[in-house]
N, C-alpha and C positions, 0 to 999 in steps of 0.2 A: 145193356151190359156188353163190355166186352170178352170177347174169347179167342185163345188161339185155336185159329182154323187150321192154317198147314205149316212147317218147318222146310229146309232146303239143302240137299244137298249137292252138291258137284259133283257128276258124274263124266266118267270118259266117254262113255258109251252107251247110250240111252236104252237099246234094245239088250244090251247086256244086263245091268241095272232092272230093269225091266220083268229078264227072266229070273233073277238072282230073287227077287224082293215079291214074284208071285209064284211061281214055283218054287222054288227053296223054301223060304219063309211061310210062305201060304198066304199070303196079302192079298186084295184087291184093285183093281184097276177104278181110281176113283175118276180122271180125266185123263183122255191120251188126245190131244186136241191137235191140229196143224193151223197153224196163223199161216196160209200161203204167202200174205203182203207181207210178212216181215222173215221170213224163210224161218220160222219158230214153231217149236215144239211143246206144248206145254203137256207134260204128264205129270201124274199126280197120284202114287200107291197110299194104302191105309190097310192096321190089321181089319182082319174080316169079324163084322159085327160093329164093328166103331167108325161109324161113318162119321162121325164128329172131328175128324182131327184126320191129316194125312201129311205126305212125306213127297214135296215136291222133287223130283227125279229131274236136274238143270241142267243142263252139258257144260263143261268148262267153256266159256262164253272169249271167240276170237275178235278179229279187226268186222265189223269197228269198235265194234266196245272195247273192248280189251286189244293192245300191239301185239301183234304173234309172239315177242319173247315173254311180253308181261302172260300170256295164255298160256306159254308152254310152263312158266316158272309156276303159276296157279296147277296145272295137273300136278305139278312134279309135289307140289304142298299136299293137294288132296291124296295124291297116290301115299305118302308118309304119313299120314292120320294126322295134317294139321290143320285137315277142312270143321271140324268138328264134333261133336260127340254125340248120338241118340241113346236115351237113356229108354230101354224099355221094362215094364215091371211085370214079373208074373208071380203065380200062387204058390208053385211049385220050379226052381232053380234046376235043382239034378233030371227031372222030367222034361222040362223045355228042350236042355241042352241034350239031352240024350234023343230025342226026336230030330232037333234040328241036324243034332252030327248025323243022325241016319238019311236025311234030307243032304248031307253033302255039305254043310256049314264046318268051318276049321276054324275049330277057338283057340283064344290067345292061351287059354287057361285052362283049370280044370275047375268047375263052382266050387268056390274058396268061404268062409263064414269069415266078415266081418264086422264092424262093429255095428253098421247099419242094416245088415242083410248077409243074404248068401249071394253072392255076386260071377261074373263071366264078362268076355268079352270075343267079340270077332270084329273081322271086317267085312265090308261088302267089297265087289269086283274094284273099285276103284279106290280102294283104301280108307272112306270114311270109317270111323269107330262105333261101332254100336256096342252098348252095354246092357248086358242082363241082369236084374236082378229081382230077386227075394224080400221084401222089407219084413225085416221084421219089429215086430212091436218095441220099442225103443222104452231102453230102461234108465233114467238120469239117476242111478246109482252106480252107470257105467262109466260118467262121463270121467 
């Protein structure tokens, strides 16, 4: 079988990224590795408890991968939330966010009821999108 193991996002600042997603959030350190030979960092946060699944923490990747302008053009995307979007679900919507705000988190929103859930959003330090939400039991006489 297969499974998704980890997701990715690009970050500006590893150690920032880093404290945002285990202190703020309350996540775990699932790998913080150094590849010396290739001057690479490989880290890798996960909520706590769900070792199944985690959130590769990348740095916006320069020469040689990437030309310095195509590198700065990728922050400049990640920093506007065009890196992509983490969708995370919880039990309770107004409880999360009201924990996470006291934790220092600044939503986009305030948990709003939509048609699939009660829902939120924030960013992390470097602008990717993470979403909160609530599901709620879905009625197809809503549709």
């Amino acid at each position: 079988m297969i499974k998704i193991a980890n997701a990715q996002f690009w970050v500006h600042d590893q150690d920032e990224a880093l404290a945002f997603y285990t202190q703020t959030l309350g996540w775990e350190v699932r790998a913080d590795v150094i590849m010396e030979a290739w001057n690479f960092r490989w880290l890798c946060v996960g909520p706590a408890g769900r070792d199944d699944v985690g959130l590769v923490l990348m740095p916006v990747p320069g020469p040689p991968m990437l030309e310095a302008d195509d590198s700065a053009r990728l922050a400049e995307l990640v920093a506007k939330g065009a890196g992509g979007t983490l969708f995370l679900e919880t039990d309770d919507c107004q409880a999360s966010y009201d924990e996470l705000s006291a934790r220092g988190v600044t939503f986009n929103d305030p948990p709003t009821t939509q048609p699939y859930g009660i829902d939120t959003s924030f960013r992390d330090p470097s602008g990717n999108n993470i979403r909160l939400t609530q599901v709620l039991e879905f009625d197809p006489t809503r549709v």
